[in-house]
TORNURO-481135 format. One line per field, with one value per residue (C-alpha): residue in three letters; chain; x, y, z. Coordinates in nm, 4 decimals. Example, Ala and Ser with C-alpha at 12.3 -4.5 7.8 and 13.67 -1.06 7.14 Angstrom:
<nodes>
r <- c(ALA_SER) .
c <- c(A_A) .
xx <- c(1.2300_1.3670) .
yy <- c(-0.4500_-0.1060) .
zz <- c(0.7800_0.7140) .
</nodes>
This chain:
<nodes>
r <- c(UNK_UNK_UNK_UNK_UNK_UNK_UNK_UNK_UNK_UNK_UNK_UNK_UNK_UNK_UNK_UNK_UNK_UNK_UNK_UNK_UNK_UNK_UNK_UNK_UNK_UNK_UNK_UNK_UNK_UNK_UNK_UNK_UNK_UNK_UNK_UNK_UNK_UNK_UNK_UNK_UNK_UNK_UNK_UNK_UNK_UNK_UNK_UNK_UNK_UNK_UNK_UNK_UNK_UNK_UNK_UNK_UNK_UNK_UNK_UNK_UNK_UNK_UNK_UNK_UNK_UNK_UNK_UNK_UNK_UNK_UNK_UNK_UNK_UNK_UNK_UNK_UNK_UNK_UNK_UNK_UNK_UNK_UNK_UNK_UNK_UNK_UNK_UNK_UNK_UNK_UNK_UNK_UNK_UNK_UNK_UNK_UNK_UNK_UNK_UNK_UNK_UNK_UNK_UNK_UNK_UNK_UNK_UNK_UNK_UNK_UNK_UNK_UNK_UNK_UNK_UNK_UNK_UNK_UNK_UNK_UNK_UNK_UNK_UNK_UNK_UNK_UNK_UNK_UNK_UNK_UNK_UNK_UNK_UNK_UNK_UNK_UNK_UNK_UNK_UNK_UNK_UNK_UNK_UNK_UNK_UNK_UNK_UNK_UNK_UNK_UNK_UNK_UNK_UNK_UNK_UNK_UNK_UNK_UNK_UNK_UNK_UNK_UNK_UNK_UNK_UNK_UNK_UNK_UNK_UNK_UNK_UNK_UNK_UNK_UNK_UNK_UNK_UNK_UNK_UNK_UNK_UNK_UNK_UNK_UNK_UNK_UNK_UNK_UNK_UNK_UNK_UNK_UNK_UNK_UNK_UNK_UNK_UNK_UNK_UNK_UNK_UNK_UNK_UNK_UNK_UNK_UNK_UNK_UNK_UNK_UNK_UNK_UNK_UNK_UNK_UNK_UNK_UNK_UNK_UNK_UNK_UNK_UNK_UNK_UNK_UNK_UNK_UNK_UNK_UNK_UNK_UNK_UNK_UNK_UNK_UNK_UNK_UNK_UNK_UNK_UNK_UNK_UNK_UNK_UNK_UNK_UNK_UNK_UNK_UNK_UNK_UNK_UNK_UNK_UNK_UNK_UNK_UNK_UNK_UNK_UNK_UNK_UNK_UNK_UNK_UNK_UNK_UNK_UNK_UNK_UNK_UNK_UNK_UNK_UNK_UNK_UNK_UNK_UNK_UNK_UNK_UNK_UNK_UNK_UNK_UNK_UNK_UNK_UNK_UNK_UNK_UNK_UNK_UNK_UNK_UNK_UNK_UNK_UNK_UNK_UNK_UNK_UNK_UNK_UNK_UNK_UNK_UNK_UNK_UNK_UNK_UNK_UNK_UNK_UNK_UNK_UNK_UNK_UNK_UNK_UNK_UNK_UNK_UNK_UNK_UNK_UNK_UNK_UNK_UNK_UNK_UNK_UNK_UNK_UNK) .
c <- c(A_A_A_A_A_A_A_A_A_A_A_A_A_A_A_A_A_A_A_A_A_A_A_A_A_A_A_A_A_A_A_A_A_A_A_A_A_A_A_A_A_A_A_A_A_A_A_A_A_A_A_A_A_A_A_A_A_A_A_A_A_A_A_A_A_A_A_A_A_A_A_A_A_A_A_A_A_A_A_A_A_A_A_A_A_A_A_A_A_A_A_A_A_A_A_A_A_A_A_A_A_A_A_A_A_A_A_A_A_A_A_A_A_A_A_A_A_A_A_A_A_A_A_A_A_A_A_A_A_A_A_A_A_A_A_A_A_A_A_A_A_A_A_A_A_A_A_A_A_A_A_A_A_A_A_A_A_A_A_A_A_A_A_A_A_A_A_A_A_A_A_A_A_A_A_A_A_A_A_A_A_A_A_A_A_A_A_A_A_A_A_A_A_A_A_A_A_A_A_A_A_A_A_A_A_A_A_A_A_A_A_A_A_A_A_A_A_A_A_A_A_A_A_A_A_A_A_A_A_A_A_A_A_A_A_A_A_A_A_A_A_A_A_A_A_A_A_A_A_A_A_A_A_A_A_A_A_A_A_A_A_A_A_A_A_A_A_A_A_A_A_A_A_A_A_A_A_A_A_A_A_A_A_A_A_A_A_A_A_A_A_A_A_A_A_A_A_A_A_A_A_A_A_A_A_A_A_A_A_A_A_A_A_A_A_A_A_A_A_A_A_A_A_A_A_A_A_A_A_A_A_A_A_A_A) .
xx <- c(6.2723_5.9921_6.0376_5.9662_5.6587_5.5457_5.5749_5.3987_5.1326_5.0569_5.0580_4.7864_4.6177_4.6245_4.4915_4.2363_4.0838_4.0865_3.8646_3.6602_3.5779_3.5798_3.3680_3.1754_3.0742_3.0176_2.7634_2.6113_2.6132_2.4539_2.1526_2.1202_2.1148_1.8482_1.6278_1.6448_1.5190_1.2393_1.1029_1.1864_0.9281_0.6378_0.6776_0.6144_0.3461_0.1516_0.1685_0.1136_-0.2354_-0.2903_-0.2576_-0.4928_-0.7547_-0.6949_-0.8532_-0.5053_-0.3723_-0.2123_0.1240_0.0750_0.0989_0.3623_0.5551_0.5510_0.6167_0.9513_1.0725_1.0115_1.1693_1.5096_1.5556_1.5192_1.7700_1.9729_1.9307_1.9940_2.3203_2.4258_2.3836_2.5954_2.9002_2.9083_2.9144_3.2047_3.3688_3.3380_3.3272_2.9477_3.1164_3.3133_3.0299_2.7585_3.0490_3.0581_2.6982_2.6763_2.9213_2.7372_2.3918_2.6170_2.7385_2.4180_2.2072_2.4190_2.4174_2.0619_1.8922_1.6232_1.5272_1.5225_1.3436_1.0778_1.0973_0.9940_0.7420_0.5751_0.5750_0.3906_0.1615_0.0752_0.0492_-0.1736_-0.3625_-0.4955_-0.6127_-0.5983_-0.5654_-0.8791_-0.9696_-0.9813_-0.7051_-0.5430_-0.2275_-0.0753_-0.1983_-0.1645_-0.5460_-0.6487_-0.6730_-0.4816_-0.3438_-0.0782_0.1380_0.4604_0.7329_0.9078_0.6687_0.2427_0.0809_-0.1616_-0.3890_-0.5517_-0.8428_-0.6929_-0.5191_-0.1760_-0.0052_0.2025_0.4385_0.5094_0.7436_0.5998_0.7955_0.6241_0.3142_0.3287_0.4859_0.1672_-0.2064_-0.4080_-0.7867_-0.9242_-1.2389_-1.3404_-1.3000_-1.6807_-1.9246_-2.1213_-2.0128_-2.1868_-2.2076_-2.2561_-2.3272_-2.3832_-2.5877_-2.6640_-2.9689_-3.0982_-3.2032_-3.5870_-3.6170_-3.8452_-3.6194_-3.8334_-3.8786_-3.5219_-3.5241_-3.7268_-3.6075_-3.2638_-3.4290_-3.6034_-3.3293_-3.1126_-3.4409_-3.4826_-3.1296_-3.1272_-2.7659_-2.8416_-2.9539_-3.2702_-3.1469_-3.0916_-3.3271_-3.1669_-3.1354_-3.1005_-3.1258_-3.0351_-2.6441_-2.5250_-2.6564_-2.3717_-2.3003_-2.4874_-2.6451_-2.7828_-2.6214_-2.8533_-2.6221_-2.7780_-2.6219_-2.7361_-2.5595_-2.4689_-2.2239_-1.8349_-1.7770_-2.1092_-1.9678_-1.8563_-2.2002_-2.4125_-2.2253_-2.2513_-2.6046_-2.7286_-2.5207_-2.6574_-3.0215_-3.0335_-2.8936_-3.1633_-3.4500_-3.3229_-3.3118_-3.7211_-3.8552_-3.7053_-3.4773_-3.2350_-2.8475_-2.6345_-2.4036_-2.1803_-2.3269_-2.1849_-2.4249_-2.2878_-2.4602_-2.3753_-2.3462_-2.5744_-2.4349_-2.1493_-1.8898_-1.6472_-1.3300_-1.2197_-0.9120_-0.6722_-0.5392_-0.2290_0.0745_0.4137_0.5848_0.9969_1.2394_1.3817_1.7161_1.8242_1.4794_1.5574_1.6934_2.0793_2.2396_2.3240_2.6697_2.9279_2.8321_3.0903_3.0274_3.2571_3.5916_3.6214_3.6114_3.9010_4.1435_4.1398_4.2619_4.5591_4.6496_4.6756_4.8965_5.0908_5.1817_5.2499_5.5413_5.6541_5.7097_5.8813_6.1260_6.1943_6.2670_6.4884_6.6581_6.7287_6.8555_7.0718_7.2433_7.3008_7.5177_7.7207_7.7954) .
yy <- c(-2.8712_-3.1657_-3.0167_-2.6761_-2.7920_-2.9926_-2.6689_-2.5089_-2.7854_-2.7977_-2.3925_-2.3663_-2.6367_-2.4609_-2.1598_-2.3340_-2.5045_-2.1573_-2.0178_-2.2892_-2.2991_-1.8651_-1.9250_-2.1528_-1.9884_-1.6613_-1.8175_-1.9759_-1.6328_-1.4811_-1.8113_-1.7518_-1.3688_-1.3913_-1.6657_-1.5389_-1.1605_-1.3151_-1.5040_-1.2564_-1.0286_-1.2464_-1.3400_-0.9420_-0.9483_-1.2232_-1.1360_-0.7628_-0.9040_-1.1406_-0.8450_-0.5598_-0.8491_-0.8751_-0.5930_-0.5597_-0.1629_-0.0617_0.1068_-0.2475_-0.4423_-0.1686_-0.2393_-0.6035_-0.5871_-0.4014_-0.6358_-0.9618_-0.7508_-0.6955_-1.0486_-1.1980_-0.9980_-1.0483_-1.4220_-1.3948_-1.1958_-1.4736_-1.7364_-1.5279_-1.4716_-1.8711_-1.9647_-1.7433_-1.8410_-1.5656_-1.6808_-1.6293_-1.5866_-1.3220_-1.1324_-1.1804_-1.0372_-0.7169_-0.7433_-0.7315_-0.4798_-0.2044_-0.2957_-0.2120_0.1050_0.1879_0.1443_0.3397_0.6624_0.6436_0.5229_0.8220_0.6952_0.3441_0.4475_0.5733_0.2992_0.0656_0.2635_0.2798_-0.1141_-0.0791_0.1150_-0.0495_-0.3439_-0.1985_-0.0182_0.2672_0.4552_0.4803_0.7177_0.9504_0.9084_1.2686_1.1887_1.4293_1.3447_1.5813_1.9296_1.8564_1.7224_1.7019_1.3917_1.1514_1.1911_0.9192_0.7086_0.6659_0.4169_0.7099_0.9787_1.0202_1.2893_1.4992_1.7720_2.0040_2.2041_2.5440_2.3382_2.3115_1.9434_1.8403_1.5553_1.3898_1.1194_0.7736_0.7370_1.0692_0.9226_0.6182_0.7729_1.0346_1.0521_0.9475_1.0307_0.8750_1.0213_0.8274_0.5234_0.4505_0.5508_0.7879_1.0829_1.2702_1.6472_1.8161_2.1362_2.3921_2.6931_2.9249_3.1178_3.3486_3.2354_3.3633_3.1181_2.8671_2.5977_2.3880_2.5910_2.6472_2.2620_2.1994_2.5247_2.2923_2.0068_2.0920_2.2953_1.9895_1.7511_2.0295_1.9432_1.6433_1.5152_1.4523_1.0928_1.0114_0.7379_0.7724_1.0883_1.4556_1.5138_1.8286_1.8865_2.1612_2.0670_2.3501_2.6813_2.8836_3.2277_3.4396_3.1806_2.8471_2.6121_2.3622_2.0801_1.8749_1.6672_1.4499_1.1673_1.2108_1.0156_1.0958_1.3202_1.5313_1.6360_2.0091_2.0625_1.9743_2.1487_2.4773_2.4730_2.3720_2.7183_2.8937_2.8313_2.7986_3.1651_3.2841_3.0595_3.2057_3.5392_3.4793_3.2974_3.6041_3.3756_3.5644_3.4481_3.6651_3.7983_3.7641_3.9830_4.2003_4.3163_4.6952_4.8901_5.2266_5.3350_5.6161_5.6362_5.8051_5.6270_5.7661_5.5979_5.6457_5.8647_5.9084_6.2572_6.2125_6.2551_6.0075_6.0061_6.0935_5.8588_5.8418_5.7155_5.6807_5.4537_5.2941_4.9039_4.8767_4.6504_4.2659_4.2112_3.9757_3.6283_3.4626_3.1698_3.2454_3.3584_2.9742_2.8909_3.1655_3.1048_2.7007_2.8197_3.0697_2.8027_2.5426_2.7932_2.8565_2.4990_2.3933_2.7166_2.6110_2.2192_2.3882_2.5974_2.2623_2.0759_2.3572_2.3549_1.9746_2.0087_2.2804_2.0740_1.7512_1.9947_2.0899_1.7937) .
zz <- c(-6.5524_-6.4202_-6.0698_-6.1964_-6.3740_-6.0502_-5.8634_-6.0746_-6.1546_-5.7512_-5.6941_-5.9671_-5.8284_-5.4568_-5.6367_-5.8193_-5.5482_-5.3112_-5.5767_-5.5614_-5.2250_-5.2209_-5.4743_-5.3770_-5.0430_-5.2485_-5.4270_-5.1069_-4.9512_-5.2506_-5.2184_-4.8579_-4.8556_-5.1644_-5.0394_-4.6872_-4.7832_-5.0065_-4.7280_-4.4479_-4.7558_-4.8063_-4.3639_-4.2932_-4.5742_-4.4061_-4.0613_-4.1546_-4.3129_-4.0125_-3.7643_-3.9922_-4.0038_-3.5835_-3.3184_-3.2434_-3.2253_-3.5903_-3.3308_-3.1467_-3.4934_-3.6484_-3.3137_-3.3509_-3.7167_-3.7057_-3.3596_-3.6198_-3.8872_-3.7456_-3.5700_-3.8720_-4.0212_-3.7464_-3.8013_-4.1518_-4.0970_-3.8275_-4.1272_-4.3550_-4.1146_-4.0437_-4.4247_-4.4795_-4.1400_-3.9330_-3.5800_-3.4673_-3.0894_-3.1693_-3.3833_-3.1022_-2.8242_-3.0499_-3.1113_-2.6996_-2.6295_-2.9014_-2.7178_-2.4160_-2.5143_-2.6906_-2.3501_-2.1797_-2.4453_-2.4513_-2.1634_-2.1643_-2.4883_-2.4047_-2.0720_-2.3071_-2.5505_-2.2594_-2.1576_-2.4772_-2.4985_-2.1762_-2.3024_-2.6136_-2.4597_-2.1917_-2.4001_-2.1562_-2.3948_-2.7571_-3.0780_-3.1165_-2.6786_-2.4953_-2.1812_-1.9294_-1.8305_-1.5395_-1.6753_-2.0235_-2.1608_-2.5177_-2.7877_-2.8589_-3.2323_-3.2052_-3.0099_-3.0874_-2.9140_-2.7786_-2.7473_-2.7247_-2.9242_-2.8104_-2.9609_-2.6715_-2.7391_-2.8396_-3.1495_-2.9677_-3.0239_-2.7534_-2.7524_-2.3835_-2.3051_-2.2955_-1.9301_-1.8236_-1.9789_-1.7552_-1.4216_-1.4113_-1.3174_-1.6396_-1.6786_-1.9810_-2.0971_-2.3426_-2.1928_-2.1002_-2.4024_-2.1619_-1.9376_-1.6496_-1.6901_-1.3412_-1.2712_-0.9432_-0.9680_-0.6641_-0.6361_-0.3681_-0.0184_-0.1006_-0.4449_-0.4478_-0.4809_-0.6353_-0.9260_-0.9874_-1.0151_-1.2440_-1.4638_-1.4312_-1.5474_-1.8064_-1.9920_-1.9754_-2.1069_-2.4006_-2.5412_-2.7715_-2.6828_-2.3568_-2.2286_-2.1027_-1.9328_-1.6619_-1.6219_-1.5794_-1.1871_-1.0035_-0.5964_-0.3132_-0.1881_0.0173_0.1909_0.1681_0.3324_0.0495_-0.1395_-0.1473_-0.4599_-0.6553_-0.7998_-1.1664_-1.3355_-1.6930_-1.9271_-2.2514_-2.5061_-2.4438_-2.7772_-2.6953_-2.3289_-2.4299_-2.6421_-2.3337_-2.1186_-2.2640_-2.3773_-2.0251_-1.9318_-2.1625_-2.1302_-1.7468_-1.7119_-1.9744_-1.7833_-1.4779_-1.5838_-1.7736_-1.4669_-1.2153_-1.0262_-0.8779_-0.8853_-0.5838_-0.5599_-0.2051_0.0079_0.3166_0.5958_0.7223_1.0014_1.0974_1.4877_1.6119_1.9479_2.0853_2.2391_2.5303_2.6259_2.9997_3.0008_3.2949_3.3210_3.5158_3.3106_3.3307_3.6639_3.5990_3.6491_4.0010_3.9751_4.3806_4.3927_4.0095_4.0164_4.0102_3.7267_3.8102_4.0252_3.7985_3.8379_4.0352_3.8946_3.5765_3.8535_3.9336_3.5891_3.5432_3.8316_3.7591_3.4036_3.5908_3.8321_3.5557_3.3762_3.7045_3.7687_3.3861_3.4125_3.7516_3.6049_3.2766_3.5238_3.6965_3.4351_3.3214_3.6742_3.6389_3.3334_3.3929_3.7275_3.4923_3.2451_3.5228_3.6723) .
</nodes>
């Protein structure tokens, strides 16, 4: 009856001191994963503060932000499987065999996930600049880690791959404050160029977006087949481009048209012939075909014949070994 009570005695000890230590490293687990997310909180908080008070990029800072986010997390987890025992080798060898699999499924998007850390950390452009990228050219509504957003000019939005957005030819706009607006206009040969000049220039001085610094310029450039073509050009700020252009087309064509400059069209020079023209004719007809004088076909090449009887006397001699060898054969059996 004491043994039984001993046995028991020790098993609830056992017991007792498993929950214990379970519970123990519950309650650690709990302290850890509670203390860790409140400070992992009030970390984002600050550096998300920090970075809105920087001239850093908000998609640069949002990038940043979530990359701090999840190692800490990742940390945090790390922390968690060692209190409770898990073997932190084991969980980073799965951890590294999902990346593995995971970069292999997706390695377009990861492609393009690279590619947009290259280009926010680049920064060749930014949201709100007017880019062309390939044929596609528009603004820049928002960029994205896997894809750039672009609004073009007849309200279409367009959404290109950050590794096409990288691999292609990209014209930023609004880069520089100021852009040059150039323009060719061709005018008859018998203008006075002069005055189409200063026409130019003083429709692009008349508009109010355009910079006066440096001055409005306009100068002959080519004589052309039909015409000869004036080439102007003026500065204005980046987001005024489109404006200047078209008024300066617009009001040159009406100054054109008020100061009688004329604007050709090609033009093709046709004479007709007066005289009359004779062609020398002979008047004998065809001669017919004599065939006793005509030339006689080609004789077979003879060439090709020693070609042909080496092949028949190889043939030949190949049968007369076979009927030798027959022959031999044939006095062997009999004897």
């Amino acid at each position: 009856m004491n043994l039984l009570l001993i046995d028991w005695n020790s098993l609830g000890q056992e017991a007792l001191n498993i929950m214990k230590t379970v519970g123990l490293n519950i309650v650690q687990c709990l302290g850890v994963f509670i203390l860790g997310y409140i400070v992992i909180k009030l970390l984002i908080k600050l550096l998300s503060k920090i970075f809105s008070k920087t001239k850093m990029p908000s998609v640069t800072a949002k990038f940043l932000i979530t990359i701090i986010r999840f190692s800490l997390y990742l940390l945090l987890l790390i922390a968690i499987c060692q209190i409770i025992g898990i073997p932190i080798t084991g969980f980073i060898a799965v951890i590294s065999a999902a990346g593995l699999a995971l970069s292999l499924a997706m390695q377009d998007s990861l492609s393009n996930l690279a590619n947009g850390v290259v280009i926010i950390s680049t920064r060749p452009f930014n949201e709100g600049d007017y880019i062309k990228i390939g044929d596609v050219e528009g603004t820049v509504k928002e960029i994205k880690m896997l894809h750039t957003i672009i609004d073009t000019t007849d309200n279409k939005t367009i959404s290109i791959p950050n590794s096409i957005v990288v691999g292609s030819e990209l014209i930023n706009y609004s880069h520089n404050k100021t852009r040059k607006v150039v323009f060719n206009f061709s005018v008859d040969y018998a203008t006075d160029v002069e005055k189409a000049k200063d026409v130019i220039k003083k429709v692009m001085t008349s508009c109010n977006k355009v910079l006066l610094e440096p001055l409005p310029f306009a100068s002959l450039n080519t004589l052309d087949e039909s015409s000869i073509t004036i080439t102007a050009n003026c500065w204005c700020y980046g987001a005024d481009y489109w404006d200047v252009y078209y008024y300066v087309m617009d009001n040159v064509f009406n100054e054109f048209k008020r100061e009688n400059i004329s604007m050709p069209f090609n033009q093709l020079e046709v004479r007709l012939r007066n005289d009359d023209v004779t062609m020398p004719v002979k008047e004998q007809a065809l001669p017919v075909r004599d065939e006793t004088i005509a030339v006689k076909p080609l004789e077979k090449d003879d060439s090709n014949d020693v070609f042909e009887k080496f092949i028949k006397h190889y043939k030949q001699s190949k049968k007369e070994k076979k009927e030798k060898k027959k022959k031999k054969q044939k006095g062997k059996d009999e004897v």
